[in-house]
C-alpha positions in Angstrom: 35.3 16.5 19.1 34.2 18.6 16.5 33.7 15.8 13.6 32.2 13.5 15.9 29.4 16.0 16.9 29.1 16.2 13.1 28.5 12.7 12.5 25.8 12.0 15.4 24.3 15.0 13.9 23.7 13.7 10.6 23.2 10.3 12.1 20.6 11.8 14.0 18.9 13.6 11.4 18.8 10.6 9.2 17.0 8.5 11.7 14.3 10.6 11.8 13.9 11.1 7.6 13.8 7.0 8.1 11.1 7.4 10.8 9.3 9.9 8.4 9.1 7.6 5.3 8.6 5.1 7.3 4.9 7.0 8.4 4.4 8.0 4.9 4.7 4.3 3.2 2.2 3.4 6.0 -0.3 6.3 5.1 0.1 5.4 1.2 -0.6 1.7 2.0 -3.6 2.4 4.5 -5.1 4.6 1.9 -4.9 2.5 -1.1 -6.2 -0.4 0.7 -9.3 1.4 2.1 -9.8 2.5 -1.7 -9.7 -0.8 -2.6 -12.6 -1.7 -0.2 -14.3 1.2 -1.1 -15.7 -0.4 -4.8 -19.3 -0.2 -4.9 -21.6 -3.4 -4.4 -22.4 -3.0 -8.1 -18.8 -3.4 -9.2 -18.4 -6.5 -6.9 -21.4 -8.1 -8.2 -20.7 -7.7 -11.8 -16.9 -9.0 -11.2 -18.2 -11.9 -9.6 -20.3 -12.7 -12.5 -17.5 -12.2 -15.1 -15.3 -14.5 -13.1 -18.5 -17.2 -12.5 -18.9 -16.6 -16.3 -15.6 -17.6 -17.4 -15.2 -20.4 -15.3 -18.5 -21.9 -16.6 -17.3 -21.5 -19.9 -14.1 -23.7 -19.0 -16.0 -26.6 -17.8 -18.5 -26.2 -20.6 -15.8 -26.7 -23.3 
């Protein structure tokens, strides 16, 4: 009885270190994607121009 009280022990334990990463990856992902929103109207503007810039030079050439 002993060894299988041992092995749903560690089988427990496991789960919830699954259950923990598990929440952490979330958190990570959540963050960088709000960081990723979080660019300033400035930077949006002037990528949009760079891309609009290069594809004007495409159809110019």
């Amino acid at each position: 009885m002993g060894k299988a009280e041992q092995f749903k022990d560690k089988s427990e334990q496991l789960k919830q270190q699954a259950k923990q990463a598990m929440g952490k990856a979330k958190d990570e992902a959540s963050s960088r994607a709000s960081q990723g929103r979080g660019r300033s109207d400035d930077e949006t503007r002037r990528a949009q121009q760079e891309s609009q810039g290069r594809l004007d030079q495409d159809y110019d050439a």
